[in-house]
C-alpha positions in Angstrom: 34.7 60.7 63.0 35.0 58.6 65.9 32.9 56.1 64.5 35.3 55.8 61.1 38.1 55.5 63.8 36.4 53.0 65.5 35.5 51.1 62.7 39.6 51.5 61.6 41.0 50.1 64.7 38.2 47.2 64.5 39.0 46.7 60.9 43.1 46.7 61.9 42.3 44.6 64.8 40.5 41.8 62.5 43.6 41.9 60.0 46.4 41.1 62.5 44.4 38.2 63.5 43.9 37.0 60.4 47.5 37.6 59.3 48.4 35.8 63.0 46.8 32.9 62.0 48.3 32.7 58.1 51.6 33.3 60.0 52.6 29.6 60.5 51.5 28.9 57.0 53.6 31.7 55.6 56.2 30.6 57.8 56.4 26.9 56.3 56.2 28.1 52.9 59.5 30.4 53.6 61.4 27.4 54.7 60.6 25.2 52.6 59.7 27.0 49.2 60.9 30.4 49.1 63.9 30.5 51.1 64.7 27.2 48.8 63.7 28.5 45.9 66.1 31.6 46.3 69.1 29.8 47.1 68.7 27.1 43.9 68.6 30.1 42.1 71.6 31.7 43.6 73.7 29.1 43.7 72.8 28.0 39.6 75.1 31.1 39.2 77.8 30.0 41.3 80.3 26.5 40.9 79.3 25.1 44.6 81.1 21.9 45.1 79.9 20.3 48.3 83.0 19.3 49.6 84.9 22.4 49.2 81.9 25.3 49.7 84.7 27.8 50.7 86.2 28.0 47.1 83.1 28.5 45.6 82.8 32.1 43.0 80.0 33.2 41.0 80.4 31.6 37.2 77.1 34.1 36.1 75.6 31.8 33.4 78.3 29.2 32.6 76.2 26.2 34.4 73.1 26.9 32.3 75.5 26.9 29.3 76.6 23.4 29.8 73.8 22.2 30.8 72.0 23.1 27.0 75.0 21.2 25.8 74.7 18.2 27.9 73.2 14.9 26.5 72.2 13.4 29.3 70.2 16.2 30.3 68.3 16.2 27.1 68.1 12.1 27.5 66.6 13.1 30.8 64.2 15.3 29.2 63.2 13.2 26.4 62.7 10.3 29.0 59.9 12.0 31.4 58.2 13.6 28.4 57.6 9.8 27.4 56.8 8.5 30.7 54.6 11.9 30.8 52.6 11.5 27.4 51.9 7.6 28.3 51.2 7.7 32.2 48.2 10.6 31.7 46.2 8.6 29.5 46.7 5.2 31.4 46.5 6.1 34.7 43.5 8.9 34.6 41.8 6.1 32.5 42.0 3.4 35.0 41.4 5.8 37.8 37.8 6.9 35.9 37.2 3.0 34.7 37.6 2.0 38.4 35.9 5.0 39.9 32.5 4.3 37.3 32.5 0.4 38.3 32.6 1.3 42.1 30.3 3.7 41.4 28.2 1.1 40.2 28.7 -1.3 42.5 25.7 -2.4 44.9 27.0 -4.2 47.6 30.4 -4.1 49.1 31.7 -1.1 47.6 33.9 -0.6 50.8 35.7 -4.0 49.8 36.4 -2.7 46.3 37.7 0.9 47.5 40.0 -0.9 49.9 41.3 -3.5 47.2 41.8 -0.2 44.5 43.1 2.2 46.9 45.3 0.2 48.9 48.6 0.2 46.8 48.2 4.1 47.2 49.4 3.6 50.9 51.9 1.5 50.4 55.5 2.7 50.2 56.9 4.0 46.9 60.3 2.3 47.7 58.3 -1.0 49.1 56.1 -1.5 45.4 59.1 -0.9 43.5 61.4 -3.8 45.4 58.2 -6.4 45.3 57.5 -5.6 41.1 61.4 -6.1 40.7 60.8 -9.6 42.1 57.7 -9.8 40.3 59.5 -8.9 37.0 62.4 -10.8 37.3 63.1 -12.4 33.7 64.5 -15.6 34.8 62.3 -16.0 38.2 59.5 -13.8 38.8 55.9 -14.5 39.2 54.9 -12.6 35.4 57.4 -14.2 33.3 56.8 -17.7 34.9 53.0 -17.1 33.8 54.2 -15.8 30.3 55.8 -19.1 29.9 52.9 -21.2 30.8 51.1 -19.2 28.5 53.1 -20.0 25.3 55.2 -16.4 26.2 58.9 -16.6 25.8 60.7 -14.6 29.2 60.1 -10.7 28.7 63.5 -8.7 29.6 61.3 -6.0 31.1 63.6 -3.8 33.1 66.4 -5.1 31.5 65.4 -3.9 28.1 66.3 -0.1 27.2 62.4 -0.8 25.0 60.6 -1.9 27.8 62.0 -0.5 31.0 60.4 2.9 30.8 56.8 1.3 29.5 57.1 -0.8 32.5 57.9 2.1 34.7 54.4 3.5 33.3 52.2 0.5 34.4 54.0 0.2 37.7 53.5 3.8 38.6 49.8 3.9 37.3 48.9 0.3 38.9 50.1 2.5 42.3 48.7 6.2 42.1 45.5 5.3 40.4 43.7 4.5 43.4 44.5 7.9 44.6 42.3 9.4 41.4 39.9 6.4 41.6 38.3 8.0 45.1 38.4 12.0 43.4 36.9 10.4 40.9 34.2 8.5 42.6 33.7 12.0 44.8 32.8 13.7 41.9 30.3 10.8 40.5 28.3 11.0 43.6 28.2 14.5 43.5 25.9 14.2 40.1 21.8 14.2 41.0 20.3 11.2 40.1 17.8 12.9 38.7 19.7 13.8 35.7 20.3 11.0 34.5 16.6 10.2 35.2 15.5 12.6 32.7 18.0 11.0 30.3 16.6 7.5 30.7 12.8 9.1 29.8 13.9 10.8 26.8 15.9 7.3 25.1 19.2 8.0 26.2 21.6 4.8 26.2 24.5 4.6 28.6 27.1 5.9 26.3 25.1 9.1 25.9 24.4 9.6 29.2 28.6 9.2 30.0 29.6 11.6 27.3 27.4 13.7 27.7 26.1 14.0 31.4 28.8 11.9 33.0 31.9 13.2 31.5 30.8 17.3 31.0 29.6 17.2 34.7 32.9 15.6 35.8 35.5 18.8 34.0 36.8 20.4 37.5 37.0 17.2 39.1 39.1 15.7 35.8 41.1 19.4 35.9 42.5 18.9 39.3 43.2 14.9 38.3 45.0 15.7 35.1 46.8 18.8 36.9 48.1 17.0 39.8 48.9 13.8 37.6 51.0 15.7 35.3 52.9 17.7 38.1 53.3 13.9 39.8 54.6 12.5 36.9 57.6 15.2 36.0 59.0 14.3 39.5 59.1 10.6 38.8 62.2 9.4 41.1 61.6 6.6 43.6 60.7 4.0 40.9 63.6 4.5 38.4 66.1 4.9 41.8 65.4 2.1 43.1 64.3 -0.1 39.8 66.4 1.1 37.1 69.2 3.2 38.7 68.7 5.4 35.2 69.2 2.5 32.9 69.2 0.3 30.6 71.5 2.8 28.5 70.2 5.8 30.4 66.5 4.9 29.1 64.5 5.9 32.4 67.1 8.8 33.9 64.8 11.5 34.9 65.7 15.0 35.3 64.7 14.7 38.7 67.0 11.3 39.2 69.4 13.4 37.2 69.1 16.2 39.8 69.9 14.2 42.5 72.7 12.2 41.0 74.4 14.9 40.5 73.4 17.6 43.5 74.2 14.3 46.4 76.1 11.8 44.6 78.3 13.9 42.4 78.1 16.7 44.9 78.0 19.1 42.3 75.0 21.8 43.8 75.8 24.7 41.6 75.1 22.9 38.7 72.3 20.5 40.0 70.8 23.9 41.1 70.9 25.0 37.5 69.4 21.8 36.4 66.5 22.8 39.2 65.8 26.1 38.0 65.3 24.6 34.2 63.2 22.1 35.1 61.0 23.7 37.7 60.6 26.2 34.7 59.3 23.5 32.5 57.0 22.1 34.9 55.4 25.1 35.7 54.7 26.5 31.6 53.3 22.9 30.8 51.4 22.9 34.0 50.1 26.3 32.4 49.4 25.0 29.1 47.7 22.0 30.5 45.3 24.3 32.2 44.7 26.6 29.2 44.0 23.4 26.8 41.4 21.9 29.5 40.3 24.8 31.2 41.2 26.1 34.2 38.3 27.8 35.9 36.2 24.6 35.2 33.7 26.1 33.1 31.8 24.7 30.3 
């Protein structure tokens, strides 16, 4: 008996330390996802106007209502599922492309990961201004080289056709560094050897890519594709500060959309509404993602 007891209080003394040291983790993820997450849900239900919080009454369901019935909502929501369905492809692909000739690389590889991977650390805000001057259609540095090619002046940003395709290549030429070094990570986790054995029984490179190369790379591509999609359905920065939404509403996000209307509108009931939606969709195609590739990684 007293060495059950003993064993008890050791037991009970090992799981207050461990809780102790969780506690400032748990503590950040209260403040700054749970308490968060409670009060966008409670205030959905209500009609908070920031500048007069002291009228505010509880409107159950009548924000969720008009948000079905609101176009630019569903613009919003058409928008990111483009920006979504061509970013994954382009940006995952370059990141692999650049992550396989790195790979490959003999000599100065530490050049070529600083070259790929510095746009990564540069400010959002920062690469949007310098490709606004770089896509200017009467002055910047593309169209000028479009014209000496033959090119008539592309309205890029202008254009409610282009400005959302041109969203995609900015935000890819940025973040794909980012995948680039996963990627890499993963390549130089494959043995040699393996593709060794490859080379002695006749395999050519394509073989060995599809299948050594790409079947041996599946958790690493999970967690790219995961954290790419979940990156791209917060796209802000680049139509803020780019776009402002248009031309004609063509690259409003919901998440612009959210803000517009939680800080510049001031209406937080209803941009709190718009936040429970949304988060709702990110999280079941987040789901589905994972179901369709795999989540647990195995073959």
């Amino acid at each position: 008996m007293e060495i059950n007891a003993t064993a008890r209080k050791k037991q009970l003394k090992e799981n207050i330390s461990g809780y102790l040291f969780l506690s400032p983790a748990f503590i950040i993820l209260g403040l700054f996802l749970f308490i968060p997450t409670l009060m966008s849900i409670y205030y959905s239900l209500t009609d908070y106007y920031m500048l007069t919080p002291d009228k505010t009454s509880f409107i159950g369901l009548d924000n969720f209502k008009k948000l079905f019935n609101d176009p630019l909502m569903r613009q919003s929501i058409l928008n990111i599922f483009k920006f979504v369905i061509l970013i994954m492809p382009i940006q995952v692909g370059t990141a692999l492309g650049l992550a396989l000739l790195v790979n490959n690389q003999k000599k100065h590889t530490i050049i070529y990961k600083i070259a790929y991977f510095s746009p990564v650390v540069m400010s959002l805000v920062v690469v949007s201004i310098l490709w606004l001057y770089l896509l200017n259609p009467s002055s910047g540095l593309i169209n000028q080289v479009l014209m000496k090619m033959g090119i008539e002046s592309q309205p890029f940003l202008s254009s409610p056709n282009q400005a959302m395709i041109t969203i995609v290549f900015v935000s890819a030429w940025q973040g794909a560094g980012y995948q680039m070094l996963i990627f890499l990570a993963g390549l130089q986790n494959i043995p040699n050897e393996v593709y060794e054995a490859a080379t002695i029984d006749g395999a050519n490179s394509w073989e060995k890519f599809s299948k050594i190369t790409l079947p041996m790379l599946k958790p690493t591509s999970i967690l790219i594709l995961t954290t790419t999609l979940i990156d791209a359905f917060k796209l802000i920065i680049q139509p803020m500060v780019m776009t402002q939404g248009g031309p004609l509403n063509s690259t409003l996000t919901p998440a612009y959309y959210i803000y517009r209307s939680g800080f510049t509108d001031r209406f937080v009931g209803y941009a709190s509404a718009m936040t429970v939606i949304y988060g709702a969709i990110i999280i079941s195609f987040t789901v589905i993602q994972r179901k369709i590739v795999g989540g647990d990684g195995d073959e």
